[in-house]
KOLLOVO-632770 format. One record per atom (N, C-alpha, C): x, y, z. Coordinates in steps of 0.05 Angstrom, whole numbers, plus 5000, padded with zeros to 4 digits. Example, Ala and Ser with C-alpha at 12.3 -4.5 7.8 and 13.67 -1.06 7.14 Angstrom:
526448865156 524649105156 526449345156 525749555142 527349795143 525850015157 
This chain:
380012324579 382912394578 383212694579 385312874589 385513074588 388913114594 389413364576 393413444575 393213634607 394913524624 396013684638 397813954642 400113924610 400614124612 399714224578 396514314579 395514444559 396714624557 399014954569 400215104548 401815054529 402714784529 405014664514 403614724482 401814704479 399914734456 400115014440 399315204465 400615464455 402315564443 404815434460 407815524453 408215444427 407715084421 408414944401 407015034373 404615314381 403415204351 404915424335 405415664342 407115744315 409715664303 411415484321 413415314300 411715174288 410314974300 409014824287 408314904261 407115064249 405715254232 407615324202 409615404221 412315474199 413415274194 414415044207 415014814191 413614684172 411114714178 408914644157 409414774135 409615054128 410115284110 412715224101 414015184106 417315094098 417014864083 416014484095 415414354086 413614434066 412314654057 410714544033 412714744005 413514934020 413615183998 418015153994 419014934007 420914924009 423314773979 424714883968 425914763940 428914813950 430314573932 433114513936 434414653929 436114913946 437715103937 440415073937 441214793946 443714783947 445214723926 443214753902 445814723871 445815053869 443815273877 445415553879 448115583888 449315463904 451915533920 453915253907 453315043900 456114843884 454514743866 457014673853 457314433826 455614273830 453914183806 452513883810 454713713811 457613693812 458713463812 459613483845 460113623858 460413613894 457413573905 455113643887 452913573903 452813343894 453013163872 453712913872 454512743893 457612903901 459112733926 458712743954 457313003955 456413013984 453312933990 452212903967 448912783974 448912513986 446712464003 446912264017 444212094009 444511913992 442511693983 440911574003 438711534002 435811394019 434611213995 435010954001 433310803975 431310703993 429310804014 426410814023 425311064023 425911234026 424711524028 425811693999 423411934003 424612153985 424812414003 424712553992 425612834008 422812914020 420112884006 417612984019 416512764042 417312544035 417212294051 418512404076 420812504075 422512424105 421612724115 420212874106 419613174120 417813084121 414913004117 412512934126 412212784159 415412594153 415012414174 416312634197 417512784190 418812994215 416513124218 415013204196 412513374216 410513234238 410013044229 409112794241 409412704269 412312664268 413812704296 414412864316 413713084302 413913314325 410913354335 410113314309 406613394320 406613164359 407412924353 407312664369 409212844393 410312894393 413112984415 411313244430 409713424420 407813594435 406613484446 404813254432 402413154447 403513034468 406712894468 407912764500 408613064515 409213244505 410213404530 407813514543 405013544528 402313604544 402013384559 402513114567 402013004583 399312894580 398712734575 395912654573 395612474593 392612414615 392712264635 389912204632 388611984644 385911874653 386611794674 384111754690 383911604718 384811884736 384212074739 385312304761 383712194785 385512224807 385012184837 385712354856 384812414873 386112534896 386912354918 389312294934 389412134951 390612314973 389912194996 390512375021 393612165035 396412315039 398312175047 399312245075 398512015095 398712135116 401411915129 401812145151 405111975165 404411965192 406411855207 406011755240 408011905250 407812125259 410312285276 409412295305 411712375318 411912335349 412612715351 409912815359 409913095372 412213145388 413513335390 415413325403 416313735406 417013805434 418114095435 420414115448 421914185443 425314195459 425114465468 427014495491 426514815512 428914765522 430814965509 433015055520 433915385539 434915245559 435315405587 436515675574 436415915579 438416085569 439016275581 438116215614 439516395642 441716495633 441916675654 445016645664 447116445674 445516355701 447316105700 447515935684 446315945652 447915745643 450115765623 451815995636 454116165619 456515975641 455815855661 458215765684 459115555665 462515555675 463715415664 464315145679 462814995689 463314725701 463414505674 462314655649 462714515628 464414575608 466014445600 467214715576 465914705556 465814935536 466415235548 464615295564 461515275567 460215315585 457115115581 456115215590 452915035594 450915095561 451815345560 449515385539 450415295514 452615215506 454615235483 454314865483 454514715509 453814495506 450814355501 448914535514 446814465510 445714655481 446914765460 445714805435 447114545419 449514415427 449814185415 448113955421 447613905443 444913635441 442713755426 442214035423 438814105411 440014015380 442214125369 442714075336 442313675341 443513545355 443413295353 441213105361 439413295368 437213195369 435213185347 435013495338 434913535308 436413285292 438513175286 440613085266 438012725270 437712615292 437012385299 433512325296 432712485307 429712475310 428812445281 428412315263 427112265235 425012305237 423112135254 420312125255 418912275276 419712555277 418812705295 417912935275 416113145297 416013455282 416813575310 418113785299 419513905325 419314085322 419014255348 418314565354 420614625376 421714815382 424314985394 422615265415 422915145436 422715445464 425015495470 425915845473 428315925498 426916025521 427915895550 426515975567 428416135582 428016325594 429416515626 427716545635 427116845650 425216905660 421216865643 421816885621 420016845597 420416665578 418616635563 418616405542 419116525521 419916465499 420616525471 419816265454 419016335433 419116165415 420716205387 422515975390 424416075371 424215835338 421415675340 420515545318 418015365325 416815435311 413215215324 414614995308 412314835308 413014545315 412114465273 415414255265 415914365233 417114115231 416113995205 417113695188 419813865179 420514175170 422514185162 424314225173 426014025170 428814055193 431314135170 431114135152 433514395141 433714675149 430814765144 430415025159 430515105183 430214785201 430714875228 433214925244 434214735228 437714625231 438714925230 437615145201 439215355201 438715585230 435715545236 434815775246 437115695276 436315435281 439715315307 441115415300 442315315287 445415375276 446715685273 444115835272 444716145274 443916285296 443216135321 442616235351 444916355360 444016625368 446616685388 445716605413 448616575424 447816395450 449316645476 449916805462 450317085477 448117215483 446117235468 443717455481 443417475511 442817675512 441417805536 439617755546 438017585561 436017465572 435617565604 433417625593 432717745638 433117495651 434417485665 434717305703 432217125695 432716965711 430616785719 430116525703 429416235715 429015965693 425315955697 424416135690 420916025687 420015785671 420215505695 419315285672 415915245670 414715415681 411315415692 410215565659 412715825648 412615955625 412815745601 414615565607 415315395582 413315115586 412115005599 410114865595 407514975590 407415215593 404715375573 405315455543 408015395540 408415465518 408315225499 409214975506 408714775499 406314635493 403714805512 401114655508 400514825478 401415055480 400015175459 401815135430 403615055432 404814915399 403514605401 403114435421 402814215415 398514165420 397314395416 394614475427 392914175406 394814245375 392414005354 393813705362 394513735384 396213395386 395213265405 395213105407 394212885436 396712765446 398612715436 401312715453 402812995459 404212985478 405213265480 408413225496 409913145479 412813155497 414213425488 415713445520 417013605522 420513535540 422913635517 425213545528 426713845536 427313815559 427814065581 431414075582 432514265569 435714205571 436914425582 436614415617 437214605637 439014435659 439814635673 441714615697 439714555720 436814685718 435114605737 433914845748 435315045748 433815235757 435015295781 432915485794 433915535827 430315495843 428215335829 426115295848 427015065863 426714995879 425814715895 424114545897 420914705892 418714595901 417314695870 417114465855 416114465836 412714375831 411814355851 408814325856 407314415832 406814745829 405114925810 405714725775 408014655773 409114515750 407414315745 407514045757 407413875765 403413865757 402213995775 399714095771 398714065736 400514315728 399514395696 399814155683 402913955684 403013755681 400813565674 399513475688 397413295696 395113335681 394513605687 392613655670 392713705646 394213775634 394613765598 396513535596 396613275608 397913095590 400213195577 401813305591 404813345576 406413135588 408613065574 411012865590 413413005588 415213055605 417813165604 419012965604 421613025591 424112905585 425913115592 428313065613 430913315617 432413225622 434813295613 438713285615 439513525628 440613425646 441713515669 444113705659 444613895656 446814115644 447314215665 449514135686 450614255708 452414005723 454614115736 455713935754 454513925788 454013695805 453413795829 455113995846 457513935838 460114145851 458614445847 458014475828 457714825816 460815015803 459015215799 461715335785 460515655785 463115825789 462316125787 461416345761 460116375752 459716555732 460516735720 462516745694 464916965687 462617165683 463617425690 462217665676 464117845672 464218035646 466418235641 468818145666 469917885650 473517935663 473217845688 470517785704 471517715728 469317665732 467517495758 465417305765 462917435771 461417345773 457917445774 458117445815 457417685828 457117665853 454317755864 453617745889 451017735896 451918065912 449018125917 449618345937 451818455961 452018225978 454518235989 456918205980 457618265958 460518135939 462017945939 460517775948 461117365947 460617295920 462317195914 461617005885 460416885892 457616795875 456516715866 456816425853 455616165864 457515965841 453615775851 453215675819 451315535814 452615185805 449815055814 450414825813 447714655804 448014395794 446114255790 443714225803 440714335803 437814305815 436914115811 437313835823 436313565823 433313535827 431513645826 429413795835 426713715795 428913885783 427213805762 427613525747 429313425766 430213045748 427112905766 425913085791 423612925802 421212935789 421213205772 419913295767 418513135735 421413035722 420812925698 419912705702 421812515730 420112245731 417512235749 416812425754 413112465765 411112465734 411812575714 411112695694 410512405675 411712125681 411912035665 414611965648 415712155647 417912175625 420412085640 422312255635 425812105641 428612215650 429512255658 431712425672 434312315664 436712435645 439012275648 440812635651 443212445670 445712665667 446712735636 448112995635 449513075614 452012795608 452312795582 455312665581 456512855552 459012875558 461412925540 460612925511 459912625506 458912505482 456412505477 454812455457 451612495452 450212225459 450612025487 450311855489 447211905508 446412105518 444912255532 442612295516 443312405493 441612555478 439912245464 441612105450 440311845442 439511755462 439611675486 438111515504 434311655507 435311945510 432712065511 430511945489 432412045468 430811965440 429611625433 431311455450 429811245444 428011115460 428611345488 425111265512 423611335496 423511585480 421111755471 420011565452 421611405432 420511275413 419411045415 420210925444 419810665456 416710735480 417010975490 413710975506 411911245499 412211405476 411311595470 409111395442 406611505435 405911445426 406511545395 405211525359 405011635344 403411765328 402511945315 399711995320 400412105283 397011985271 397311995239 398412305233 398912415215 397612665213 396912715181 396112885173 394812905138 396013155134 399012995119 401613235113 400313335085 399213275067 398313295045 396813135019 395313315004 393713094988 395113154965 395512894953 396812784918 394812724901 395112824881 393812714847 395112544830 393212244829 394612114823 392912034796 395312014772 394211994749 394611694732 394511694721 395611354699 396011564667 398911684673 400811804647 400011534623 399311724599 399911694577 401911764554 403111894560 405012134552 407711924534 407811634545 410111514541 408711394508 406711354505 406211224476 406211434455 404911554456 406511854436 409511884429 411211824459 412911864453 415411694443 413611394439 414611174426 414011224402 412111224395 411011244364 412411464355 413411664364 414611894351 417911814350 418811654371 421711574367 422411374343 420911194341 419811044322 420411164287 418111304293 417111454260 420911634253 422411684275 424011824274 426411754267 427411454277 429111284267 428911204236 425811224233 425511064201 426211284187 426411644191 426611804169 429811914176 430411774194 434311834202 435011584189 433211384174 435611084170 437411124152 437311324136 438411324105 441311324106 442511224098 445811344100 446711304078 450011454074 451411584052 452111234034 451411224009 452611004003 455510913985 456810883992 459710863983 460110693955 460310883943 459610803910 463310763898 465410843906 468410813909 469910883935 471710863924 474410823946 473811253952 473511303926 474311593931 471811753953 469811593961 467311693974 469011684010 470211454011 472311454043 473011704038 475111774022 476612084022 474812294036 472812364018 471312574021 469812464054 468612314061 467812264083 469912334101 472712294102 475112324118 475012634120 475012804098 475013044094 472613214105 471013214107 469013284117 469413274146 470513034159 470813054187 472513164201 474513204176 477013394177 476213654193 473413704168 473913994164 471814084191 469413974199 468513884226 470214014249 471813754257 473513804276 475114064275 476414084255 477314394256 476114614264 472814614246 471414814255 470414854289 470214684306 469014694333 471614874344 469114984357 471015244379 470315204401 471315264423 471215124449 468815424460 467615194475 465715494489 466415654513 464415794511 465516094533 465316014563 464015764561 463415694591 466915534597 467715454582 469815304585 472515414586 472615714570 473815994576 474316094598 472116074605 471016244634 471716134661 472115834654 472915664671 476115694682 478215654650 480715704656 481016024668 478416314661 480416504663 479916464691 478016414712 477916374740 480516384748 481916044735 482915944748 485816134754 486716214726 489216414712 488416574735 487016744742 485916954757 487016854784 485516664801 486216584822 489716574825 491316474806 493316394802 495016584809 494816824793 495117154787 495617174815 493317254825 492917394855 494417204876 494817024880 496416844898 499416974894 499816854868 502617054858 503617294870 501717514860 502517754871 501817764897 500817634915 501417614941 503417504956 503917354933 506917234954 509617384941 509617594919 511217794910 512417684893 510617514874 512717384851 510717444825 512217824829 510417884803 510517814779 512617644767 513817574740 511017354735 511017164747 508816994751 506417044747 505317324767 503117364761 502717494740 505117694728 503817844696 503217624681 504717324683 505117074659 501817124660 501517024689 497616904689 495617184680 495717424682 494517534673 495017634646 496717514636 496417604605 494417344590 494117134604 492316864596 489916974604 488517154620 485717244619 485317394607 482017364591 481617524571 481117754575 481717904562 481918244559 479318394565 480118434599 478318544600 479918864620 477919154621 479819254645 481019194662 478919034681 480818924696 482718784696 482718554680 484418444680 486918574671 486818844655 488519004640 490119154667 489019244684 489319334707 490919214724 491018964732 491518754752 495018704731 493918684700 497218644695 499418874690 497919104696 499219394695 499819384718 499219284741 500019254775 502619194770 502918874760 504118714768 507618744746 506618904727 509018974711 510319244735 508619464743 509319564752 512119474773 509719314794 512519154813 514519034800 514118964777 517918814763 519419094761 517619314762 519519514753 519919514723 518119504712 518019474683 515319774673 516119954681 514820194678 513820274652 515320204634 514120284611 512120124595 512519834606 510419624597 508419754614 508619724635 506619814655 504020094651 506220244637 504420494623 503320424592 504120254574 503020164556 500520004557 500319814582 498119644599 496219854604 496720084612 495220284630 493320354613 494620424582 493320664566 492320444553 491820234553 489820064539 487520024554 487120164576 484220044590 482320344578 480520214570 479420394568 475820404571 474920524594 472520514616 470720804621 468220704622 466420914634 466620974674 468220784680 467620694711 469820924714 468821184728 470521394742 472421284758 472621114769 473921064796 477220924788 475620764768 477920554743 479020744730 478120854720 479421154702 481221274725 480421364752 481821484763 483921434768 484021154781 486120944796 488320854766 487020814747 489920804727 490921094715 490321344715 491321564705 492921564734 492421534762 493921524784 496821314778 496121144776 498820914766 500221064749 499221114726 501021224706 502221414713 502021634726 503021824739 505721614756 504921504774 507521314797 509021204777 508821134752 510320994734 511421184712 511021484717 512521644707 514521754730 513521824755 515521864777 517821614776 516921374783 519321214778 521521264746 520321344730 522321314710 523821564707 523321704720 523921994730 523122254715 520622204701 520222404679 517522654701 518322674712 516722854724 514122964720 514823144699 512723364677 510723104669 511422914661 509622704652 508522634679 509622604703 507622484722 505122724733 506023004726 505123234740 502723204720 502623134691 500423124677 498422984688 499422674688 496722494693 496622524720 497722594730 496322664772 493522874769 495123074746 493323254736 490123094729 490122994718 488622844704 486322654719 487622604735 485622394744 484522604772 485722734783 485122864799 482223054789 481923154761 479723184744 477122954748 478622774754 476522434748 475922474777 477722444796 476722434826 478522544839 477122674860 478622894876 479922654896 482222524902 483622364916 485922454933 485622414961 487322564975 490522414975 490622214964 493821974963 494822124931 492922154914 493522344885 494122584891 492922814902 492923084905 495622964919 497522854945 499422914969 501322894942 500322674926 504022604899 504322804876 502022964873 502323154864 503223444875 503523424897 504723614911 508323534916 507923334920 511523194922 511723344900 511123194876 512723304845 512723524840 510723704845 511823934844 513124074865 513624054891 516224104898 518324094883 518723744880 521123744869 522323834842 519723914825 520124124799 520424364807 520124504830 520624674833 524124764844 524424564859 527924494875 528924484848 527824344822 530324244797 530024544787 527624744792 528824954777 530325114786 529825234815 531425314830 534725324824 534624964829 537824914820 539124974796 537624954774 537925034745 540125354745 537325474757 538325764755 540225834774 540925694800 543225764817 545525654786 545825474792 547725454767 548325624745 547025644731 546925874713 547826124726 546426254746 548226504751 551026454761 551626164782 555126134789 556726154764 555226084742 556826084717 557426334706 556026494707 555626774699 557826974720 556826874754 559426934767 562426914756 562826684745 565426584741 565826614713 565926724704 566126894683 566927224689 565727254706 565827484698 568627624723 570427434741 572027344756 574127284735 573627154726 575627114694 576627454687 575527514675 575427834666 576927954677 576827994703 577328184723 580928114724 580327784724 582827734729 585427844705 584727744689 585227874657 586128054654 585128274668 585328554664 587128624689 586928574701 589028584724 591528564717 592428224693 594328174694 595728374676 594428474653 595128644631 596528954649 594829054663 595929314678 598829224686 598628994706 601529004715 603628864701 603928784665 605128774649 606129004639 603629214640 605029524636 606329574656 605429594669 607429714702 610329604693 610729314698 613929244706 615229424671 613129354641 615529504624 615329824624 613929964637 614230204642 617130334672 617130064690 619030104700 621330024693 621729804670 624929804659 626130054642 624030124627 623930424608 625730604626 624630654661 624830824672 627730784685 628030504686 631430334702 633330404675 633030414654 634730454644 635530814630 633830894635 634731184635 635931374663 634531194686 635531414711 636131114735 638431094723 639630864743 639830974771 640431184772 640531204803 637931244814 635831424803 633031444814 633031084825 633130954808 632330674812 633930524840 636430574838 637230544856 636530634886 636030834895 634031054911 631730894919 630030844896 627730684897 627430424907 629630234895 628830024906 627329854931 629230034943 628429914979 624829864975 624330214977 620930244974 618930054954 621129874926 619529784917 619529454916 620729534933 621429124951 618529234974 618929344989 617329404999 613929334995 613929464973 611129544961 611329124939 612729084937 612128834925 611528564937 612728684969 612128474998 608928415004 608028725002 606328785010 604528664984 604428744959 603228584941 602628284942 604628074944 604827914958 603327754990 603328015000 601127895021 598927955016 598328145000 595128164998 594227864974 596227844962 594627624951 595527394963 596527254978 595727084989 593627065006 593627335017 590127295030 588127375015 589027374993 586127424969 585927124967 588426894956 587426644956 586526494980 587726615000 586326455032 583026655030 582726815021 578626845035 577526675003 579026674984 577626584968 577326204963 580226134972 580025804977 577125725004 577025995022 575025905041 571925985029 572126195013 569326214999 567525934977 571525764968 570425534948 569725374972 570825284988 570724995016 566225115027 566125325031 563725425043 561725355026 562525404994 559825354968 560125054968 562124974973 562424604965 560924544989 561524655010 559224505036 556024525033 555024805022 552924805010 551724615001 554424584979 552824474948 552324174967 554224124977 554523784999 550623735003 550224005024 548023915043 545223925026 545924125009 543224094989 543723924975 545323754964 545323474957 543223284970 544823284992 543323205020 540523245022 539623455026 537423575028 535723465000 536123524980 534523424952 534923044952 535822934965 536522644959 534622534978 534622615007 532322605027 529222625013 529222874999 526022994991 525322774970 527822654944 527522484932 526422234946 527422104964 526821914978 524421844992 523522125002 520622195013 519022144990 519522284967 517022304939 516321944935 518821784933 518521584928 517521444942 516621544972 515721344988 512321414985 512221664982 508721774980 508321564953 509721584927 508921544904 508321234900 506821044924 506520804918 503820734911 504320494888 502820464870 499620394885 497620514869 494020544888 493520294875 492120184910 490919934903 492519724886 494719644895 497619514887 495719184868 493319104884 492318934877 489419074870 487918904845 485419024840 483718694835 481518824867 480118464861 477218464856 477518734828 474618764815 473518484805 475518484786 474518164768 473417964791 476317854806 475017604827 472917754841 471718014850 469218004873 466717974852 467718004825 464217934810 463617684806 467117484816 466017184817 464417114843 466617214860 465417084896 464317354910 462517514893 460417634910 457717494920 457417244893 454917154893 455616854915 457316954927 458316694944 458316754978 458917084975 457917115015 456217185024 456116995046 454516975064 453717225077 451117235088 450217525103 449117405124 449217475146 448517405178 445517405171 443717215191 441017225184 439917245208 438617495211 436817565239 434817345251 434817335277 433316985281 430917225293 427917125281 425617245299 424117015324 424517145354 423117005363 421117075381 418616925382 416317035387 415217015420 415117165438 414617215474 411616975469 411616805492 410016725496 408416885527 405716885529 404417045551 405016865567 405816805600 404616695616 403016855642 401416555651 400116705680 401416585702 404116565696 405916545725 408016655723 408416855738 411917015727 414016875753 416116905742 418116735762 419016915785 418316805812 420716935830 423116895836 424917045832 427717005830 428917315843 430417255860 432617395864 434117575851 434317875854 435917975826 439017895831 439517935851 442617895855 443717565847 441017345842 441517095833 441817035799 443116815795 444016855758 441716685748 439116605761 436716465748 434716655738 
C-alpha cells in the first residue's frame, strides 16, 4: 500500500500536534466569564460521553480524515488508452481570386465557414489546417484539440496579403509531412480551383504517398470580377479580370480516390464530405496516453472517521423545563441577529447600484444617479461619480461637500476633483474661491482645460475690478458737480440782492440799465440751455457705454461658463477595475512556410 498524496502528512502534522496539546493541557474556563447558574442553562448534557471522551474521539477522527486525504492505494498499474481517429488535413485557398464576389460576401469568408464546420462535426478526427496561394502555410499541425483550434480559426484574418498564385503541388507536400506518422492521409481542398488545367505533376505525388483528396468547389461557373480599392482587379491590358470555377481539380479529387461536391448556401456540402470520409477512409489506433490505475482506499478511513464523528456530535441539550424552550428560543434570537451579510454579497449589489448610476447619468437623469451612488460603498470613486452627478442637478454646494471628502494619493484624482471644485465655485459665482482651487490643482497637474478656466476667472476678476473703480471715481465725479453747482447758485443770490440794493437807491440808473440787463439775462439763458443740451448728451453717451459693456461683460460671462465644464462629467474608475479583467486582446495567429520543390507558374497580371 502506499499514500499518493504523502504531503498531506506534512501539512497536517503541526495542527495535528496542537490539538493534541490543547486536548491534554486544556481546563473549563467558561465559569471565568458567567454564573454557574447560566452555565447551568446553557450546558449541553451527553449521558454517553464526557468531555475527554468526546475530544479523544475528535482527535481520532481527524487523525482518520488525513489518512483519507493521503489517499492510500494498492494494485498500481499503468494502462496504455488508445483511440481510433481518422487523420485528416483541411487546405484553405487564400488567392486572390478568392476575394470575388460570385458568393456573398465573397469566396474566402464562405469557405472559412465550412473549415469552422468541419471542425464543429468531425468528432473522431485529428485535424491539421494549411493556407495555400502561391506557398503553403501552416496554420495548425494536425491536434485532438479542437477548442484551441476552433480559436486559432476563429481568429484568421481572411484579409491578409498573400502572393498570387493557388500552388496545390505546395499543399500536398505539406500534407505528407503533417500526416508523415500516419498511414491514412486525407486531404480536404476548399478552393475555386485554381487557374492550372493540367494537373498531372499533382496527380503523380498523389499516388505515390497515398494521399486521398476531398474538394468543394468555391466558385460559380459564370465567374465574377475581383473588387480591389473601390473598383475591380484588371490584367495588363485594363480588362477586368473575372474568375470562375476550375473544374479541373473536381478530376483531380475523383482520380485520387476521394470526392468532389459543389459549394451549397447551407452546410449540406460540408457533411456529405464528412460522411464519405467516415464511410471509405479508414481508422487508425493511436496511443493518446498512458493512465495509472489504482484500487483507492481512501473511502474506509473516511467512513470510520464519519462514524466515530456522529457518536461524539450525538449529545444534545436536554430539556429539563418549559423554561429551557425560552432560552433555546433566545439564543437563536441572538444568532440570527448576530450574522452579517458578507462582502461578497456587498460587492454584488454595489456592481449593480454602480451600473445603475452610470446608465442614469447617461441618459441625464442625474437625481437618479446621485440616489444609486449614495448606495455604493464609500469609496473615492464612488465619492467622485456622486460629486459629478450632484453637480449636474446643480446642487453645487452638495457637490463641493462630496468633493472635499475624497481623500487620495492618486495625483490625477486629486487633480480632477480640486478642478470640479473650482467649476462648482464658478457656478455659484464666488470667483476668488474658484481662482484658489484652479490654483491648486494646477500644483497637482499642469492641465491645459484647468490652466484655460483659470485664465477666464481671472479676466473676469479683473473686468469686476476695473468696474468697481470706474464707479467709484463717477461717484467722486458727481460730487464734486454738486459743489460747483452750489456755489454757483449762492453768487447769483448775491448778485440779484445786490441789484435790488442798487434799484432802490438809483431808480433811474436802473431804468437806463434795463434794456442791457434783459439782454445779458437772454443770453444767460441760452448758455444754459446748452449747458443742459451737451450735458443731457454727455448722460445718453455714458448710458450707451454703460449699455455695451453690459453687453460686453455678459458675453465674456457666457464664454467663462462655457470653458468652465465640469472634467470628466463621468468617472468609470470603479466600473474599469470591474470589466478590465473582462477585455479581450486580439491574438496574433503564427503560421509556419512550408518548403516546396515546385513553385507555381502564374501570371502576375492573374488573381491566382
Amino acid at each position: 500500500m502506499e499514500f499518493l498524496n504523502q504531503q498531506v502528512f506534512y501539512l497536517m502534522l503541526i495542527p495535528l500536534l496542537l490539538l493534541f496539546v490543547l486536548i491534554i493541557t486544556s481546563k473549563s474556563s467558561v465559569q471565568k466569564y458567567f454564573s454557574k447558574e447560566i452555565v447551568e442553562k446553557l450546558k449541553v448534557g451527553n449521558q454517553f460521553l464526557g468531555k475527554n471522551s468526546r475530544n479523544s474521539i475528535f482527535f481520532f477522527v481527524l487523525i482518520l480524515f488525513i489518512i483519507a486525504l493521503g489517499r492510500p492505494v494498492i494494485n498500481k498499474k499503468e494502462q496504455n488508452i488508445k483511440q481510433s481517429l481518422i487523420p485528416l488535413v483541411i487546405a484553405l485557398d487564400v488567392s486572390t481570386s478568392m476575394m470575388a464576389t460570385d458568393i456573398y460576401p465573397n469566396r474566402i469568408s464562405l469557405a472559412k465557414k465550412k473549415l469552422q464546420e468541419i471542425i464543429k462535426i468531425a468528432k473522431n478526427a485529428t485535424i491539421g489546417v494549411v493556407l495555400f496561394a502561391k506557398d503553403s502555410f501552416i496554420l495548425s499541425p494536425v491536434t485532438e484539440d479542437f477548442v484551441s483550434l476552433k480559436f486559432i480559426v476563429d481568429n484568421l484574418d481572411t484579409n491578409l496579403d498573400f502572393t498570387n498564385g493557388s500552388n496545390l503541388f505546395s499543399t500536398l507536400e505539406a500534407t505528407k509531412y503533417m500526416l508523415e506518422d500516419y498511414k491514412v492521409k486525407n486531404l480536404i481542398v476548399l478552393s475555386d480551383g485554381g487557374n492550372n488545367s493540367n494537373y498531372e505533376e499533382e496527380l503523380q505525388y498523389i499516388k505515390e504517398n497515398d494521399i486521398v483528396v476531398y474538394s468543394i468547389g468555391l466558385a460559380t461557373k459564370e465567374g465574377s470580377p475581383i473588387p480591389k480599392n473601390g473598383s475591380y482587379l484588371t490584367n495588363s491590358s485594363g480588362d477586368i479580370v473575372t474568375v470562375k470555377l476550375n473544374e479541373s481539380i473536381k478530376t483531380l479529387s475523383l482520380q485520387s480516390g476521394g470526392g468532389y461536391i459543389d459549394y451549397t448556401l447551407d452546410m449540406s456540402d460540408v457533411k456529405a464530405i464528412i460522411n464519405r470520409i467516415n464511410i471509405q477512409s479508414s481508422k487508425e489506433e493511436l496511443n493518446l496516453q498512458k493512465v495509472k490505475v489504482y484500487t483507492e482506499l481512501f473511502y474506509y478511513p473516511l467512513a470510520v472517521g464519519i462514524f466515530l464523528l456522529l457518536i461524539a456530535l450525538s449529545s444534545f441539550p436536554t430539556i429539563r423545563s418549559k423554561n429551557s424552550i425560552k432560552n433555546l428560543l433566545w439564543i437563536a434570537i441572538v444568532i440570527s441577529f448576530s450574522a452579517t451579510p458578507t462582502k461578497s454579497f456587498s460587492y454584488t449589489f454595489n456592481f449593480e447600484n454602480i451600473d445603475k448610476a452610470t446608465k442614469a447619468y447617461k441618459n441625464k437623469d442625474y437625481k437618479t444617479a446621485s440616489q444609486f451612488y449614495r448606495k455604493v460603498n464609500t469609496s473615492n470613486e464612488s465619492l467622485y461619480n456622486l460629486g459629478n452627478a450632484l453637480y449636474k442637478e446643480k446642487k453645487y454646494k452638495a457637490a463641493i461637500d462630496v468633493y472635499n471628502k475624497i481623500v487620495t494619493n492618486n495625483k490625477e484624482l486629486g487633480a480632477k476633483k480640486l478642478h470640479n471644485i473650482g467649476n462648482s465655485y464658478v457656478k455659484s459665482n464666488n470667483l476668488e474661491k474658484a481662482k484658489e482651487y484652479y490654483e491648486k490643482s494646477l500644483k497637482i497637474k499642469n492641465d491645459k482645460e484647468t490652466k484655460e478656466n483659470l485664465d477666464a476667472v481671472n479676466k473676469e476678476l479683473e473686468k469686476k475690478k476695473k468696474k468697481n473703480n470706474k464707479q467709484n471715481n463717477k461717484d467722486q465725479n458727481k460730487n464734486k458737480d454738486q459743489k460747483k453747482n452750489n456755489k454757483q447758485d449762492n453768487n447769483d443770490k448775491d448778485k440779484n440782492n445786490n441789484k435790488d440794493n442798487k434799484d432802490k437807491n438809483k431808480d433811474q440808473k436802473k431804468k437806463n440799465n434795463q434794456d442791457n440787463k434783459k439782454k445779458n439775462k437772454k443770453d444767460k439763458e441760452q448758455n444754459k440751455n446748452n449747458k443742459d443740451k451737451n450735458k443731457n448728451k454727455e448722460q445718453n453717451k455714458d448710458k450707451k457705454d454703460k449699455d455695451k459693456k453690459k453687453e460686453q461683460a455678459k458675453d465674456q460671462k457666457t464664454n467663462t461658463s462655457k470653458n468652465v465644464e465640469n472634467k470628466d462629467e463621468l468617472s468609470n474608475l470603479e466600473e474599469k477595475k470591474w470589466m478590465k479583467l473582462l477585455k479581450n486582446q486580439p491574438t496574433p495567429l503564427f503560421i509556419q512556410k512550408v518548403k516546396t520543390n515546385k513553385e507555381s507558374k502564374y501570371d502576375e497580371n492573374q488573381p491566382w
